[in-house]
C-alpha positions in Angstrom: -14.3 20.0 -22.3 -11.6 18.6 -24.3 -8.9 17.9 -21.4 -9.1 17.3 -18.2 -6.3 17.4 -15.4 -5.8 16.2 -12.3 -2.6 16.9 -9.5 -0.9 14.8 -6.8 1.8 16.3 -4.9 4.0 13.1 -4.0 7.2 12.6 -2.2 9.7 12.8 -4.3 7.7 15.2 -7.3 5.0 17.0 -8.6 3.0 14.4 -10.3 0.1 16.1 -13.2 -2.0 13.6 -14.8 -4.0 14.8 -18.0 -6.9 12.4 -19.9 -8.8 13.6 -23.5 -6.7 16.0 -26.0 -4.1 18.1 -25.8 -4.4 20.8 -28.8 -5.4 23.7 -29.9 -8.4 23.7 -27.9 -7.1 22.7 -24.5 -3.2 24.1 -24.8 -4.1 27.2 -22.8 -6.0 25.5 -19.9 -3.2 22.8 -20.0 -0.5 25.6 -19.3 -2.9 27.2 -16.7 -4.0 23.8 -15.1 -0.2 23.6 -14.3 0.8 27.4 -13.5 -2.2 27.5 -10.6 -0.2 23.6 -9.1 3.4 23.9 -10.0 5.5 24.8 -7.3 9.1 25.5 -8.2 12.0 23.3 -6.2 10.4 19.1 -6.7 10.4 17.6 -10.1 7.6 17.9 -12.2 6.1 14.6 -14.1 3.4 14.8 -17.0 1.5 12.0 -17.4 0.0 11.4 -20.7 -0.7 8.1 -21.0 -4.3 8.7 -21.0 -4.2 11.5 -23.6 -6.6 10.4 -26.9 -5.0 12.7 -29.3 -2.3 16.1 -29.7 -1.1 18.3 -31.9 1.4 20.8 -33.0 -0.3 23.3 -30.0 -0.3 20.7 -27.3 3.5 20.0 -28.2 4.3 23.6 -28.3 2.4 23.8 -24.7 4.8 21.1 -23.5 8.0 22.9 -24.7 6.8 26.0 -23.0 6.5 24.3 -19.9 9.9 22.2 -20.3 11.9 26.1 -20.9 10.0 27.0 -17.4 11.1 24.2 -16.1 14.5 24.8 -17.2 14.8 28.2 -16.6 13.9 27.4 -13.1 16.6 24.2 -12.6 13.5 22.1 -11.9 13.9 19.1 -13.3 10.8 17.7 -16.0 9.7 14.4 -17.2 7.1 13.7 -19.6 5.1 9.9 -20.2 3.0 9.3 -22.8 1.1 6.7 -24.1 2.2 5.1 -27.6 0.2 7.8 -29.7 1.9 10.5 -27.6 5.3 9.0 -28.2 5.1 8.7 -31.6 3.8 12.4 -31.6 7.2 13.1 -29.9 9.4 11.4 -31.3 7.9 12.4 -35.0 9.7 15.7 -34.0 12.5 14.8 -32.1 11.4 16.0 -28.8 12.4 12.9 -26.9 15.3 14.4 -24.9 13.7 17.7 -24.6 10.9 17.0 -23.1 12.5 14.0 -21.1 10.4 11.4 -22.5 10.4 8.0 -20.0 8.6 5.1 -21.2 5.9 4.8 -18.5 5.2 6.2 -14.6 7.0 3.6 -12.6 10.3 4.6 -14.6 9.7 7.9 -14.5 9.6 7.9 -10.7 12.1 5.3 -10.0 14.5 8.1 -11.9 13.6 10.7 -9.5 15.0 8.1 -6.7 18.8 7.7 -8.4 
């Protein structure tokens, strides 16, 4: 298995932690990893600091899940680790997908 998840539910947000790759492989069980945890209402975080490599799929698997999000008023934030960010960034994604530049930030937002 090329991904692996993992879910909190926390105070303040839904937190979803993911290690190993995010592409065509895994994009599908990433979007279903969430759909079976997400609960509409708390913010939703997506940690990807731990994430080895992704692609075109795994980004397009993030979008999807940032329009649910939006389509729902549930706010979304996504972290990444430097290869992630890059990813990101390569396609100017940043503000879309609410990019923060590591957890503590991301939840010390969620506080303001």
């Amino acid at each position: 298995m090329s991904l692996r998840g993992g879910f909190e539910q926390q105070a303040r947000c839904q937190l979803f932690r993911f290690t190993g790759q995010l592409d065509a492989y895994s994009d599908k069980q990433f979007g279903t990893f969430i759909a079976s945890h997400r609960s509409p209402g708390q913010p939703l975080v997506v940690d990807l600091t731990h994430i080895d490599f992704i692609d075109s799929s795994g980004l397009g698997a993030l979008v999807q899940l940032a329009k649910q999000c939006n389509a729902d008023a549930q706010k979304f934030l996504l972290v990444g680790n430097a290869r992630v960010v890059q990813t990101v960034k390569l396609v100017r994604l940043e503000e879309f997908l609410h990019l923060q530049p590591d957890l503590d930030t991301a939840l010390g937002s969620l506080a303001a």
